[in-house]
N, CA and C of each residue as an Amber inpcrd file, in Angstrom:
protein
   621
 -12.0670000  13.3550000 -22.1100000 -10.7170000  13.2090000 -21.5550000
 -10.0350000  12.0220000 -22.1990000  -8.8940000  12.1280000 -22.6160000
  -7.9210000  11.1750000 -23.2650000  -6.6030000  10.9740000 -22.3190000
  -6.5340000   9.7920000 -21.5750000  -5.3760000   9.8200000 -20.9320000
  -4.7130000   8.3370000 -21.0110000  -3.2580000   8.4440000 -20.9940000
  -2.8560000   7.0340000 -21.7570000  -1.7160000   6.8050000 -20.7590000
  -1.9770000   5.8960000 -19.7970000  -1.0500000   5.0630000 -18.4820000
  -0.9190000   3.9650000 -18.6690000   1.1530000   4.3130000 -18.8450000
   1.8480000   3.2440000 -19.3150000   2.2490000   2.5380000 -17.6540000
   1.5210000   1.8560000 -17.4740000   1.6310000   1.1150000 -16.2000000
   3.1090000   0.2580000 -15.9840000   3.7090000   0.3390000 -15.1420000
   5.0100000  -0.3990000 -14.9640000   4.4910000  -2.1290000 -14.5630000
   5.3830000  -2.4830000 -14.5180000   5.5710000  -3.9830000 -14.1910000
   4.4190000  -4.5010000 -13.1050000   3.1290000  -5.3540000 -13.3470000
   2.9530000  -5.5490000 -12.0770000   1.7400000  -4.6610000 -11.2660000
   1.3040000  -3.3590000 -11.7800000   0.3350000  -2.6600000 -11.8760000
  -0.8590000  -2.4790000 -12.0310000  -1.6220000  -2.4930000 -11.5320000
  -3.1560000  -2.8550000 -11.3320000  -3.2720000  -2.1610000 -12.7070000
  -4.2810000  -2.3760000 -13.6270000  -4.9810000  -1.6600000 -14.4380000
  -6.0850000  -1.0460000 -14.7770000  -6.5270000  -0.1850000 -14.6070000
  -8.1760000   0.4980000 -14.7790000  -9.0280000   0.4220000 -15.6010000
  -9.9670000   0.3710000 -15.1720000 -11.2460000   0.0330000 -16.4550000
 -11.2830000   1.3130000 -16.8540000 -12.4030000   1.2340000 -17.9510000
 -12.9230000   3.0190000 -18.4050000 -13.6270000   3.3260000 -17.1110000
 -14.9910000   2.7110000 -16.6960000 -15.1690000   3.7030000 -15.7840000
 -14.2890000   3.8160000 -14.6870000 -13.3790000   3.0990000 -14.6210000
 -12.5580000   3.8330000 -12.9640000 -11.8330000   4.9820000 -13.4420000
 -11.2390000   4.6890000 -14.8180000 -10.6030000   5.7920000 -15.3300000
 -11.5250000   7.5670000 -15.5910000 -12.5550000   7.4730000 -15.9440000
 -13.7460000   8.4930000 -15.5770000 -13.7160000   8.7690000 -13.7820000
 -13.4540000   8.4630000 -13.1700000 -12.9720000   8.4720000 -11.8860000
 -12.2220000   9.4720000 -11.4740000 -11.4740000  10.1970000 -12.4700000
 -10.3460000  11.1380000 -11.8750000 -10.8670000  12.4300000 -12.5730000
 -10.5980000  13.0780000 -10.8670000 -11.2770000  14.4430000 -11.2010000
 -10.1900000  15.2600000 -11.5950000  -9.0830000  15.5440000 -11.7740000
  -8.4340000  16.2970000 -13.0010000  -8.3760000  16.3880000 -13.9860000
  -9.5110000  16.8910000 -15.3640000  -9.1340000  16.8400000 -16.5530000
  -8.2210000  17.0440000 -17.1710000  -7.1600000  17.7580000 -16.7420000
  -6.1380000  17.8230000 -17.3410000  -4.8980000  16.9450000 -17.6180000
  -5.4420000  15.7760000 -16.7250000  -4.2640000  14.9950000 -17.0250000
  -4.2640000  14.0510000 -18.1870000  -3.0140000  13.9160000 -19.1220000
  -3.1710000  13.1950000 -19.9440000  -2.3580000  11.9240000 -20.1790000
  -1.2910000  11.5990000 -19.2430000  -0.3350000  10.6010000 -19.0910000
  -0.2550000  10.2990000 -17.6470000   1.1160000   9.3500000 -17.3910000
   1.0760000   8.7350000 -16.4990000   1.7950000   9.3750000 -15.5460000
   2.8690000  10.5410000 -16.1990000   3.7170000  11.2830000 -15.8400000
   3.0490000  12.4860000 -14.6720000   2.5330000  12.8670000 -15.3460000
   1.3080000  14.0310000 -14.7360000   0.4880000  13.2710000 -13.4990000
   0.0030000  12.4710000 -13.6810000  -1.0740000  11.1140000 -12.9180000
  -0.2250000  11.4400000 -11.0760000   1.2150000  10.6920000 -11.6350000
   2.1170000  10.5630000 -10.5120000   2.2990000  11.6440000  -9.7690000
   2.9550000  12.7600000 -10.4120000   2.6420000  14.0870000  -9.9010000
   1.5450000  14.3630000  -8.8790000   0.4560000  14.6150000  -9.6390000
  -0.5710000  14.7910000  -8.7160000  -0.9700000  13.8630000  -7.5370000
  -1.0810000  12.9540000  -7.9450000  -0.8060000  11.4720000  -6.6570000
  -0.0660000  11.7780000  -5.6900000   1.3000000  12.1330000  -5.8430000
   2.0850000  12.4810000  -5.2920000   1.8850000  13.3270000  -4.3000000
   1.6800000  14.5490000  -4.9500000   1.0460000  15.7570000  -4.1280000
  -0.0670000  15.4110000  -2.9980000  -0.9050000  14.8140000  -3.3780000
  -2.1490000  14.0470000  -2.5790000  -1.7430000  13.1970000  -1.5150000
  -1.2610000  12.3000000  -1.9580000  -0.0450000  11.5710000  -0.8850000
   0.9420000  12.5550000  -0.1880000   1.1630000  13.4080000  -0.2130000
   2.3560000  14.4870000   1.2210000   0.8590000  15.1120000   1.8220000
  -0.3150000  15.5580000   1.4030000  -1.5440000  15.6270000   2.2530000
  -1.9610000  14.5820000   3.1590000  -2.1010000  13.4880000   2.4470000
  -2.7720000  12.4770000   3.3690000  -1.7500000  12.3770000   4.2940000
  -0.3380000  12.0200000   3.9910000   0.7790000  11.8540000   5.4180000
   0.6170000  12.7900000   6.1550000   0.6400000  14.0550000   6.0070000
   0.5700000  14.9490000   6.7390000  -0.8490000  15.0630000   7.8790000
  -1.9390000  14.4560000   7.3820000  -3.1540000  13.9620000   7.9370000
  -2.9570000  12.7870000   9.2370000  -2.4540000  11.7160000   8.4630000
  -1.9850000  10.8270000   8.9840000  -0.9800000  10.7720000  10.2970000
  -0.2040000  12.1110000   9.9210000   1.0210000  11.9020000  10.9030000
   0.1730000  12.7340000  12.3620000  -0.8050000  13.6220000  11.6730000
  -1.8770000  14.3540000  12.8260000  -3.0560000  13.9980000  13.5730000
  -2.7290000  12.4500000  13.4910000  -4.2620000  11.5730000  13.6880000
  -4.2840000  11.8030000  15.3580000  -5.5070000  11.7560000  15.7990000
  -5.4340000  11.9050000  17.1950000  -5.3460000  10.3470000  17.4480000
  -4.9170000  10.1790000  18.9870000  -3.8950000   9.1410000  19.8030000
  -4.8350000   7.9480000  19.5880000  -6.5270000   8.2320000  19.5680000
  -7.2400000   7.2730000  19.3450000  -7.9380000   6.2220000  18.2340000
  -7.0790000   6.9090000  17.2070000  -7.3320000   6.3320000  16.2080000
  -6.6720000   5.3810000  15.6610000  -7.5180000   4.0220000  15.7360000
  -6.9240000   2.6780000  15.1530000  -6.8170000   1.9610000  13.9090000
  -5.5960000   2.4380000  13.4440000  -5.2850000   2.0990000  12.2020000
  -6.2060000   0.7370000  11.8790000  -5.9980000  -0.4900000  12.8170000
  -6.5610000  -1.6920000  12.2870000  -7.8210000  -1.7280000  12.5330000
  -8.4510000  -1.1800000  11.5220000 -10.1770000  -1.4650000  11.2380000
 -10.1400000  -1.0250000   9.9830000 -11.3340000  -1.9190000   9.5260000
 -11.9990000  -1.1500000   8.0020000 -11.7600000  -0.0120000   7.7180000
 -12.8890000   0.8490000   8.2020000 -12.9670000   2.3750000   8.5650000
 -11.6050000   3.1110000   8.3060000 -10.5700000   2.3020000   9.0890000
  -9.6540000   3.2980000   8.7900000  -8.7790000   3.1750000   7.9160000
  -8.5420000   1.4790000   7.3280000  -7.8720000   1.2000000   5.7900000
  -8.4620000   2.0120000   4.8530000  -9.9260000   2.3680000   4.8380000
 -10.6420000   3.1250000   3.9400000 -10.2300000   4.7170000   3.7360000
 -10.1790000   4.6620000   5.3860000 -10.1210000   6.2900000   5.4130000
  -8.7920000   7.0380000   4.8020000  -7.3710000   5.8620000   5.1940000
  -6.2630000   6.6600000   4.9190000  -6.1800000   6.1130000   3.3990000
  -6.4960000   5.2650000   2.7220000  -6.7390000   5.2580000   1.1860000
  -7.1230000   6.3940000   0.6950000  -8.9470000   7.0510000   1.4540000
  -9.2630000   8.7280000   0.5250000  -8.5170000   9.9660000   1.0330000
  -7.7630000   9.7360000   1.8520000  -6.7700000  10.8270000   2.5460000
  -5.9120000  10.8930000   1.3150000  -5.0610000   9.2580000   0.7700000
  -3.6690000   9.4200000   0.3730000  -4.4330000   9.7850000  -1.4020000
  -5.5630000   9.3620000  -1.9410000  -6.2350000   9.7760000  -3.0070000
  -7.3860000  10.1020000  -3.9710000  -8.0390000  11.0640000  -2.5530000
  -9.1020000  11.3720000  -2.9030000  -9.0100000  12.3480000  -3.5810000
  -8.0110000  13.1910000  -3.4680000  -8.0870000  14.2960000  -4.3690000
  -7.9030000  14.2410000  -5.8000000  -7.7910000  13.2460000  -6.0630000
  -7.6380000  12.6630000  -7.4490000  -8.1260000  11.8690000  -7.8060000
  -8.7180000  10.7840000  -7.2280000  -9.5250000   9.8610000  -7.7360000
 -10.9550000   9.8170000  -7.2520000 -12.3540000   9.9870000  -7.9480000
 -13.5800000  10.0310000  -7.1010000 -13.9350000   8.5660000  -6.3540000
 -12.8690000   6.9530000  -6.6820000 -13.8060000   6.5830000  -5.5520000
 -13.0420000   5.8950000  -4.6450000 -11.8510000   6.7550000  -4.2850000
 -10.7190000   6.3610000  -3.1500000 -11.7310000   6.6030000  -1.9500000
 -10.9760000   5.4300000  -1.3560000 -11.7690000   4.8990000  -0.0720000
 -12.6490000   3.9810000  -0.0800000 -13.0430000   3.8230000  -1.3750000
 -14.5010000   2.3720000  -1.8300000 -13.6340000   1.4450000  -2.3020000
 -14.0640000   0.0940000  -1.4970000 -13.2090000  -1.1920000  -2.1180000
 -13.8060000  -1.1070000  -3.8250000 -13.6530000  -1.5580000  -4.5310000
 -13.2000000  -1.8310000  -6.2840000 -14.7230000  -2.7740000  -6.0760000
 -15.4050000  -2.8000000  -7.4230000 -16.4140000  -3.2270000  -7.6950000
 -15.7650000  -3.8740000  -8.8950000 -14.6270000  -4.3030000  -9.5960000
 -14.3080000  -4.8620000 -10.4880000 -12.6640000  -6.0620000 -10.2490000
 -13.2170000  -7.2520000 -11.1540000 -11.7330000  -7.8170000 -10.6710000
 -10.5430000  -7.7280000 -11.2360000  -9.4010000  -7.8860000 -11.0070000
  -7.9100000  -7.3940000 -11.3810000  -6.8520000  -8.5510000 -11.7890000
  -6.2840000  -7.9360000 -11.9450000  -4.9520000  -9.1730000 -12.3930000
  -4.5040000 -10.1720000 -10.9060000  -4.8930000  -8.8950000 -10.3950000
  -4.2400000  -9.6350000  -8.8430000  -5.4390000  -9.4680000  -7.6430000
  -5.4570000  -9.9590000  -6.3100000  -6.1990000  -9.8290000  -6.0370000
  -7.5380000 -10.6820000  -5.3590000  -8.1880000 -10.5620000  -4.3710000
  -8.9920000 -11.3180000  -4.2240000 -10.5450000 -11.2620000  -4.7370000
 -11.2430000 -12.0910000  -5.2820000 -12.4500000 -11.9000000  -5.5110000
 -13.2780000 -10.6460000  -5.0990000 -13.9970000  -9.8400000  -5.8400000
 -14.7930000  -8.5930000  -5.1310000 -15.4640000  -9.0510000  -3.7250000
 -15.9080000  -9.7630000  -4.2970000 -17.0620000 -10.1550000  -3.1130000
 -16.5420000 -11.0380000  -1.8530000 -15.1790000 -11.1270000  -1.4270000
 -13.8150000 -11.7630000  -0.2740000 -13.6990000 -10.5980000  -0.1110000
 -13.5040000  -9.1930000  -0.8360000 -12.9220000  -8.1520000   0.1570000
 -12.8500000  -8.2320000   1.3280000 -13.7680000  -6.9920000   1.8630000
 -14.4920000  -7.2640000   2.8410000 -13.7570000  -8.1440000   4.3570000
 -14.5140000  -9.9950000   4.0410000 -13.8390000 -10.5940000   5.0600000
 -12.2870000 -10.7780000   5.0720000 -11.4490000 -10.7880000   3.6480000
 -10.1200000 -10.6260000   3.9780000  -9.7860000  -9.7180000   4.3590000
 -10.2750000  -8.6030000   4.4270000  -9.6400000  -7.0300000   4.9730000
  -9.8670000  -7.0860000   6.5560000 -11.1180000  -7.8410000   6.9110000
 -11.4510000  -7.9500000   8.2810000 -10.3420000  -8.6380000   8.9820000
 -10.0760000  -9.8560000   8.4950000  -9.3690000 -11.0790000   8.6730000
  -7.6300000 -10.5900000   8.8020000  -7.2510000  -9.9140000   8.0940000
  -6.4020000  -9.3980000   7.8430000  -5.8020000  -8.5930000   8.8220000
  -6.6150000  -7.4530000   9.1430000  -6.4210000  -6.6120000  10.4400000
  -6.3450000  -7.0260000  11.3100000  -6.9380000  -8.0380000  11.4510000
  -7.5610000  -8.7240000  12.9230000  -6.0880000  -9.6560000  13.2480000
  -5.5370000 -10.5700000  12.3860000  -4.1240000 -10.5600000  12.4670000
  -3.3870000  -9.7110000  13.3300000  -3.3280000  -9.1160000  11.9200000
  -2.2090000  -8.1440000  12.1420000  -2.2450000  -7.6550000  13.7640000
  -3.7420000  -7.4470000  14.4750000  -3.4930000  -6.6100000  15.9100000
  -3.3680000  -8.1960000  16.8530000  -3.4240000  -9.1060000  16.6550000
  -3.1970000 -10.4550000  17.3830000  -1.4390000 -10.6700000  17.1670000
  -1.0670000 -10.0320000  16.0300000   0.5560000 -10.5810000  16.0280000
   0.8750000  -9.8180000  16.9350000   0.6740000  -8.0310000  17.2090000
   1.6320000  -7.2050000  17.6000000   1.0320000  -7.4300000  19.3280000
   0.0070000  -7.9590000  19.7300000  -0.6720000  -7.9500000  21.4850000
   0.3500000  -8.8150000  21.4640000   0.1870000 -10.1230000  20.9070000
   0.6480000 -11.6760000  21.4890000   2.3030000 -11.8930000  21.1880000
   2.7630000 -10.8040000  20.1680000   4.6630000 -10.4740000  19.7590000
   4.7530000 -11.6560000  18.9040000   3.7120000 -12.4220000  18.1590000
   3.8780000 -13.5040000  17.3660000   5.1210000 -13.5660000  16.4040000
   5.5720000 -12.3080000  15.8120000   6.6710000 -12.4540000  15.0230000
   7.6970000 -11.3050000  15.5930000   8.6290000 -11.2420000  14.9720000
   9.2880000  -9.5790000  15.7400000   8.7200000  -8.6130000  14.8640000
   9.1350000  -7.4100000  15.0900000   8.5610000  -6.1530000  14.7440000
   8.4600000  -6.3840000  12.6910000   9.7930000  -6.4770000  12.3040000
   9.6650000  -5.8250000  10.5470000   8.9110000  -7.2580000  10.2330000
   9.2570000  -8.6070000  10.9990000   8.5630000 -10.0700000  10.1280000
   6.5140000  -9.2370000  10.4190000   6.7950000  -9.3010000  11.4060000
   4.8870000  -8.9280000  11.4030000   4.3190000  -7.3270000  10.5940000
   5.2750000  -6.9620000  10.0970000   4.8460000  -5.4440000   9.3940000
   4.8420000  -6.1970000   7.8810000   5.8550000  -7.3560000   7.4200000
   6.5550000  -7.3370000   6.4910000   5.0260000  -8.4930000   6.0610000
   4.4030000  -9.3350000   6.5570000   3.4200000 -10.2470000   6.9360000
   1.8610000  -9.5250000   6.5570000   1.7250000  -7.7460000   7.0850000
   0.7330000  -6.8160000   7.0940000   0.8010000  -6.6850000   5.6960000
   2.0490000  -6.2760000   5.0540000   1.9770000  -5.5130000   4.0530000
   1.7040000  -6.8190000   2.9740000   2.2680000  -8.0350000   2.8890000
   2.3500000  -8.9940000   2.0530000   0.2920000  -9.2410000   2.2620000
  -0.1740000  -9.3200000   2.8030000  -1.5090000  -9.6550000   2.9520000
  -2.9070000  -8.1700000   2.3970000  -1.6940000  -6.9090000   2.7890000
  -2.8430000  -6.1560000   2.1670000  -2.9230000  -6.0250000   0.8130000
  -1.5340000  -6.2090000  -0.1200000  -1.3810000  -6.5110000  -1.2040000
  -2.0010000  -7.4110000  -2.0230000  -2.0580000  -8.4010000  -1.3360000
  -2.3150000  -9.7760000  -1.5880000  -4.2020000  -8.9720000  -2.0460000
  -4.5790000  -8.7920000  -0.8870000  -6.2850000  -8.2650000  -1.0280000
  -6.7520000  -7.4140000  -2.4430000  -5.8050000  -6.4430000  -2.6670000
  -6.2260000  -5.5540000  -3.5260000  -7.4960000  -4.7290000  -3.0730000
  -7.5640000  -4.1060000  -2.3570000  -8.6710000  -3.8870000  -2.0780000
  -9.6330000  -3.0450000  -2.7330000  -8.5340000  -1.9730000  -3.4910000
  -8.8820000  -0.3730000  -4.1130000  -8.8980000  -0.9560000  -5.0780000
  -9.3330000  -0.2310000  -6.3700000  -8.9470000   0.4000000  -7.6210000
  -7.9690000   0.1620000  -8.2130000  -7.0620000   1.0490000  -7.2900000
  -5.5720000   1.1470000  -7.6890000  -5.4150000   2.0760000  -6.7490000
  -3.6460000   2.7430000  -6.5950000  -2.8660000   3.1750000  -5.5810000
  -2.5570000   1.6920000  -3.8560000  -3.0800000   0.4770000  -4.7690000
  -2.7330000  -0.7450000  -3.5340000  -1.3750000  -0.8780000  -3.0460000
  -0.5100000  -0.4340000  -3.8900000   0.9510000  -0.8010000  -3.2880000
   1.2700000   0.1120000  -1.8990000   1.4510000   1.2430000  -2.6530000
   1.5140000   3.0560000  -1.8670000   1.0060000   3.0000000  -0.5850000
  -0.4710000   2.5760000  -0.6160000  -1.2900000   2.6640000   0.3540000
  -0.8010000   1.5460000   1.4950000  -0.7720000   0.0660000   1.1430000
  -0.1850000  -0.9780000   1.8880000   1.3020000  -0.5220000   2.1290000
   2.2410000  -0.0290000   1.5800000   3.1110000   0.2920000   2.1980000
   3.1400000   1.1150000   3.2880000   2.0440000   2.5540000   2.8990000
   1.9620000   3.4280000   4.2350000   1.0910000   2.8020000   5.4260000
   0.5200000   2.0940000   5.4740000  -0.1630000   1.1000000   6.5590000
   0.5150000   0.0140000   7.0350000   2.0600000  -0.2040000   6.4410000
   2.6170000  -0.9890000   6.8490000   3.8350000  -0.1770000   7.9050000
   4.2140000   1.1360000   7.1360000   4.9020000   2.0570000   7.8340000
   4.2430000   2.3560000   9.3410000   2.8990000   2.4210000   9.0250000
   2.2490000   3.0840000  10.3050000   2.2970000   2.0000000  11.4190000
   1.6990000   0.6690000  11.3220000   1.6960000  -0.6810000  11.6220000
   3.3000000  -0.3890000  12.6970000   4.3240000  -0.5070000  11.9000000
   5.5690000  -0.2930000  12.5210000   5.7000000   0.5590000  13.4650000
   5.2820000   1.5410000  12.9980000   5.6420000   2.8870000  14.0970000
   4.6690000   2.4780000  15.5370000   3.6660000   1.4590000  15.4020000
   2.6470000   1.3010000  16.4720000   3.7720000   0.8710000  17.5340000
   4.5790000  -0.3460000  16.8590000   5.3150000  -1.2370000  17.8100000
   6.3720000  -0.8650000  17.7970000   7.3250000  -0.2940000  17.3950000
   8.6360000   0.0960000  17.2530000   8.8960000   1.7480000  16.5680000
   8.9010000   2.4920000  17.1740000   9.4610000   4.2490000  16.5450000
  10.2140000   4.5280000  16.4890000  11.7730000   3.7550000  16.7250000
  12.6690000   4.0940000  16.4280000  12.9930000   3.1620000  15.1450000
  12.3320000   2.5160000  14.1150000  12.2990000   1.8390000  13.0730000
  11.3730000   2.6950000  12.1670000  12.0860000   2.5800000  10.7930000
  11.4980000   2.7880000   9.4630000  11.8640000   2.3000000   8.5520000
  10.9460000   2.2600000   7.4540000  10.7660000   1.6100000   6.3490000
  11.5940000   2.8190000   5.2840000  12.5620000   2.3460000   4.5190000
  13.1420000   3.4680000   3.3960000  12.6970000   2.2470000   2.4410000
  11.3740000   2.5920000   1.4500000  11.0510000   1.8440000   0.6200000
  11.7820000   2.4150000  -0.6090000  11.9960000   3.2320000  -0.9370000
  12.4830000   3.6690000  -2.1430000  14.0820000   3.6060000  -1.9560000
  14.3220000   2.8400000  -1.2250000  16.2780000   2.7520000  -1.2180000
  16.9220000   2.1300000  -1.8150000  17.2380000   2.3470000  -3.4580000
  17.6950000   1.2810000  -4.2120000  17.1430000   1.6240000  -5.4100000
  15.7680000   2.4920000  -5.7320000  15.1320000   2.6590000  -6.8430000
  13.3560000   2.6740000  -6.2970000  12.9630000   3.5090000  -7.3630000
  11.2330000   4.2410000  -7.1580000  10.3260000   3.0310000  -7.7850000
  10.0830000   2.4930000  -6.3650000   8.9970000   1.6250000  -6.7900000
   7.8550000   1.5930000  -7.8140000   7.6460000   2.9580000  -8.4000000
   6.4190000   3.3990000  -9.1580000   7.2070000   3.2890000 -10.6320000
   8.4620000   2.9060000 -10.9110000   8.7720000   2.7090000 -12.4640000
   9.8440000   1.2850000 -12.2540000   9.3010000   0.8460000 -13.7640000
  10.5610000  -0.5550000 -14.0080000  11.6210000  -0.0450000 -13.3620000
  12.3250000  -0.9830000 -12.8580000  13.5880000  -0.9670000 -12.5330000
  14.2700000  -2.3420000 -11.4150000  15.4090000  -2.5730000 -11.1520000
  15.9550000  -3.8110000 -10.5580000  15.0170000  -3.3080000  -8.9500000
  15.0170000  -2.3300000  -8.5690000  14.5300000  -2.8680000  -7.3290000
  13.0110000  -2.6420000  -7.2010000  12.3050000  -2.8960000  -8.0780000
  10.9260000  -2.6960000  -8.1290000  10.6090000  -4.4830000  -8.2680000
  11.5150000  -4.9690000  -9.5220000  11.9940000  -5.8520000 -10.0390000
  11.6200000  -7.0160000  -8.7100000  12.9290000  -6.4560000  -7.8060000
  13.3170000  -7.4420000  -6.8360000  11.7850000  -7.3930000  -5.6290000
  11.0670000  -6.5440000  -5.6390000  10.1600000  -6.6510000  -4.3110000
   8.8350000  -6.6210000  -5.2150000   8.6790000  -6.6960000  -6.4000000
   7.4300000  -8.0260000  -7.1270000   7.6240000  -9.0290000  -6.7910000
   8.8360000  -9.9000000  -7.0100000   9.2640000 -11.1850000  -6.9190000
   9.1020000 -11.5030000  -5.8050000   9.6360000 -11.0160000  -4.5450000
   9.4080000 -10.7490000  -3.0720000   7.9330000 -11.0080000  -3.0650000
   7.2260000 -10.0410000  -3.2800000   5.5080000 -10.5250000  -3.1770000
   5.2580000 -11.7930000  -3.2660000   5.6940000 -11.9290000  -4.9200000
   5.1730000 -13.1200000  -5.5650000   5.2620000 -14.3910000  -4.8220000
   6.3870000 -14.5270000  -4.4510000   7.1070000 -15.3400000  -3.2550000
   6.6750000 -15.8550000  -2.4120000   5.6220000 -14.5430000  -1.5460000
   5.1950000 -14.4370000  -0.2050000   3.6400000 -15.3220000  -0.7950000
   2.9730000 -14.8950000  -2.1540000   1.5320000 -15.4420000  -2.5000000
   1.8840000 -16.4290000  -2.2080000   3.0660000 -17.2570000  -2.4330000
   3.2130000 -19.1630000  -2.2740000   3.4180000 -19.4740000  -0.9180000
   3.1050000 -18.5800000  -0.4300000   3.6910000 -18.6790000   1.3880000
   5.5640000 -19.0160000   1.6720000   6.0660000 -18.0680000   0.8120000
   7.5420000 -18.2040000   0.6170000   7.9550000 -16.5780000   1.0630000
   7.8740000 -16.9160000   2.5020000   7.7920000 -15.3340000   2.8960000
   9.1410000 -14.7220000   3.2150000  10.5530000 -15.4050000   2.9930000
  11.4770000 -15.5180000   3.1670000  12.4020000 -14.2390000   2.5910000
  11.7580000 -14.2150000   0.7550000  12.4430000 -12.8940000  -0.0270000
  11.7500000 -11.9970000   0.5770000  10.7840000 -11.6100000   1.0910000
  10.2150000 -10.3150000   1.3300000  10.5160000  -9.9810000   2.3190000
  10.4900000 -10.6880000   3.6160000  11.2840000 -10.1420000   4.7060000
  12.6450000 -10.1080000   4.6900000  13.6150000 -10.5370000   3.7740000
  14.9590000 -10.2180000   3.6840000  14.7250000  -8.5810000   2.6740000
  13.6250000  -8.7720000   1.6970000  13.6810000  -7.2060000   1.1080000
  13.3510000  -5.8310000   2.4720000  12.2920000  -6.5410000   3.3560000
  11.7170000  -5.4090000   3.7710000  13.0520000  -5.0420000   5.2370000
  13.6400000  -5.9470000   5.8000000  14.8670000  -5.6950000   6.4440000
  16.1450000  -5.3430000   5.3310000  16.2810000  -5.5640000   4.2510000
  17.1300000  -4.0070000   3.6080000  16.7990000  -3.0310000   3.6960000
  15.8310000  -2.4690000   3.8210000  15.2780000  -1.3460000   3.7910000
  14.8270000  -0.6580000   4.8180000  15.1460000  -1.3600000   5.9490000
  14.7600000  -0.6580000   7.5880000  16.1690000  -0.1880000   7.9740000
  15.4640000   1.2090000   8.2020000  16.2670000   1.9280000   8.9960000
  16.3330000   2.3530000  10.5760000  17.2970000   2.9200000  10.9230000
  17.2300000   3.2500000  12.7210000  18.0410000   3.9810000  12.3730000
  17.7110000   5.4200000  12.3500000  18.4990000   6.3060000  12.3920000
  19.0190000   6.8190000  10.8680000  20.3060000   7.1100000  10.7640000
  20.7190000   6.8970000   9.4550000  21.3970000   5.5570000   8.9670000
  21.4710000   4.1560000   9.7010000  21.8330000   3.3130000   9.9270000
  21.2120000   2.1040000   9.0740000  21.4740000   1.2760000   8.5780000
  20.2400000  -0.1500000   8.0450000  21.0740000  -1.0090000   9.3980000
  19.4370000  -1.6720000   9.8410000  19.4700000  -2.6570000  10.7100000
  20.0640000  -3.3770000  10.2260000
């Protein structure tokens, strides 16, 4: 298999063996890649949106689980934290307790109302990023766990991440919510929650 992914701005990158990882031979670019991802991702939501009442997003188990939901069908080791280190990211061997650490947050902000609803989603998502936990598909995935996160505490709120431009190619608003991240790594959490409140909706409305 020969496949050649022109990664956008900011993009985790794959080794050979993660790249041996994907069970479609047929794909040979990045174009195709997305596609199928894609497709895999409207499965896993659709999974996701059917979860029974008892299932708690904040645990391991289930960061894992909706990772091989959103790309298992394409990648053989979605759902396994990464055995290799990245551009970004925490040490392999921190997974683990930051992912623990992390969740465990996140369900102490939304009991105790530590921040309001989008600052403590906007806080989830800046920290699962921050982890790297996968392979790759970290953005996608932390965004839909940040969507879900939201919907726990607030359902008449959503996230329109793609409002402005497709996070998955260069462009000004991909541009603008790297920088946002980057921001948040210095504990400058200020651009990202002004990005992630552009982008909340109520209705057809921005908050």
């Amino acid at each position: 298999m020969s496949i050649e992914l022109h990664e956008p701005e900011g993009a985790t990158p794959l080794t050979p063996d993660e790249l041996r990882g994907l069970k479609a031979t047929h794909i040979t670019n990045r174009g195709e890649l997305n596609e199928l991802e894609s497709a895999n991702i409207i499965d896993g939501l659709t999974w996701l949106d059917r979860r029974p009442k008892r299932f708690d997003l904040l645990t391991d188990q289930s960061a894992r689980d909706i990772h091989e939901r959103l790309f298992g069908g394409v990648w053989a080791w979605a759902g396994d934290y990464r055995l290799t280190e990245k551009n970004i990211g925490v040490p392999v061997w921190e997974i683990l307790t930051e992912m623990r650490t992390c969740l465990d947050d996140a369900r102490y902000w939304r009991e105790h109302k530590t921040y309001d609803p989008l600052e403590a989603t906007t806080r989830l998502h800046h920290r699962l990023v921050w982890v790297h936990p996968f392979a790759n598909g970290n953005g996608r995935w932390a965004r839909i766990m940040a969507d879900t996160y939201l919907a726990s505490i607030d359902q008449d709120v959503f996230l329109d991440w793609s409002g402005g431009g497709d996070l998955q190619t260069d462009n000004t608003h991909r541009a603008k919510y790297i920088a946002a991240l980057q921001s948040a790594d210095l504990f400058e959490f200020e651009p990202l929650t002004a990005f992630v409140r552009g982008i909340a909706r109520n209705g057809a409305n921005s908050l």
